[in-house]
Each structure stands twice: as C-alpha cells, then as structure tokens.
N, C-alpha and C positions, 0 to 999 in steps of 0.2 A: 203523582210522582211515585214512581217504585221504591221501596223499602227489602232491604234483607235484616236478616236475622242471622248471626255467628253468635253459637252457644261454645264456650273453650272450656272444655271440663276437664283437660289436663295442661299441662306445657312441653311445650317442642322438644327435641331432642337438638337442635341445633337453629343457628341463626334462619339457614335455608329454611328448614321446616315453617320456623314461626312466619316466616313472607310468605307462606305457602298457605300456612292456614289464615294469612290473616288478607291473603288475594282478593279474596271476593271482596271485603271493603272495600283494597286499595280499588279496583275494577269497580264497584259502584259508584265512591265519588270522581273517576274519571267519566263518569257516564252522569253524572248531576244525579246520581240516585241517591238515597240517604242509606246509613250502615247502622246497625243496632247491634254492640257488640255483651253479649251477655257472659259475665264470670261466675263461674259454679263449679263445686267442688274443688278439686285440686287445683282448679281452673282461676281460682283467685290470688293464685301464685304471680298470675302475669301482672297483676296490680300492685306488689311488692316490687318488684323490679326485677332484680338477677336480670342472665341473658334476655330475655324480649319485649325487655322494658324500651328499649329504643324504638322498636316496629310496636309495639302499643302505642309511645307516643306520635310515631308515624299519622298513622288511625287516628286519632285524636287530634291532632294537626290539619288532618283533613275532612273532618266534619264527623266521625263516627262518633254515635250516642253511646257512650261505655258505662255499662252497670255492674255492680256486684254486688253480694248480698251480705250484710251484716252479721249473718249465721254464720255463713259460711268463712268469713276475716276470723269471727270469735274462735269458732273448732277449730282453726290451725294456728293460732296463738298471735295472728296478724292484727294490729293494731290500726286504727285510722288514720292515725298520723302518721304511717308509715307507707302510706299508699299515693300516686301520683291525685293531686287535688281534683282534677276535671270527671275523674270517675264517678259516678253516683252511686252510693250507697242506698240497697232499699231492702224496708224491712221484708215485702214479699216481692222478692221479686221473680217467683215463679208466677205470682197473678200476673204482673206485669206483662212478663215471657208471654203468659197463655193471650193476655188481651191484642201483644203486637205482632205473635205469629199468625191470631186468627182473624184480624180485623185490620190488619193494616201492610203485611209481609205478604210482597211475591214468592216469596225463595225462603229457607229456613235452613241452614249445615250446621253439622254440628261435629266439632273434631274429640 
C-alpha cells in the first residue's frame, strides 16, 4: 500500500489554504492509500484547533495517522488536554518522521 507523509510546520492563512495543504491526504485516502500527517513547529498550532481544526478533523475522520511532538506542544505553551484526542503525541518524533519517510513513504510534502 502507498503511504505519504505531510510535515505542517506552520498554519494556513485561510480555510482554502488548510484543504489545500491538507489535499494530498484527503487524495490518498480516496485512493485506499494511507496519510501520515506530521505536526512540527508552529505546525502544532493545527492540533489546538482555531481555523483548521475542522479540515484536521476531516484527515482524521478519514484514516490519516496524525502525530505531534511533545516538544514542540510544551515551547508554545499548548497543553495536552487541549489538543484533539486521536493525535499522537511522540516524544521523537523526528526518529519517527525519519523511519516513515525512508522505509515506508512514496511521496513526502511539506508546507
């Protein structure tokens, strides 16, 4: 089965934007492929919610693997409990990243 990888290392500037970067999932799981959505940096913003919390849970609704990194919640002051539940929290998860873009990922984007 194909696998992608979406690294979101910041957030959209509007609704369009966030379905735009978050296409290639939606487009994976229309094609039975699996979606590995990675949160980093600023990028962990979409795991609080505000605007593109909806189209996160889209992604998540439809089979996307969504990670963020523990670090990365603590440096901006985002707490755990304050994140949608389905997300995984990992304490590396750039080993992660590195093990599923080289051993397991067709495709890799990153916005």
């Amino acid at each position: 089965m194909d696998r992608v990888c979406l690294l979101l290392m910041r957030l959209p500037t509007s609704e369009d934007e966030a379905k735009r970067m978050l296409g290639i999932a939606f487009r994976a799981s229309e094609r039975h492929s699996e979606a590995a959505i990675y949160l980093m940096g600023e990028g962990v913003f979409w795991a609080k919610g505000l605007m593109p919390r909806k189209c996160l849970s889209m992604a998540l609704d439809r089979g996307a693997d969504v990670k963020a990194s523990k670090r990365d919640l603590l440096a901006r002051g985002i707490s755990e409990s304050a994140i949608e539940q389905r997300i995984r929290l990992l304490d590396d998860l750039e080993g992660e990243l590195v093990e599923d873009a080289m051993g397991k990922a067709h495709r890799v984007v990153s916005w």
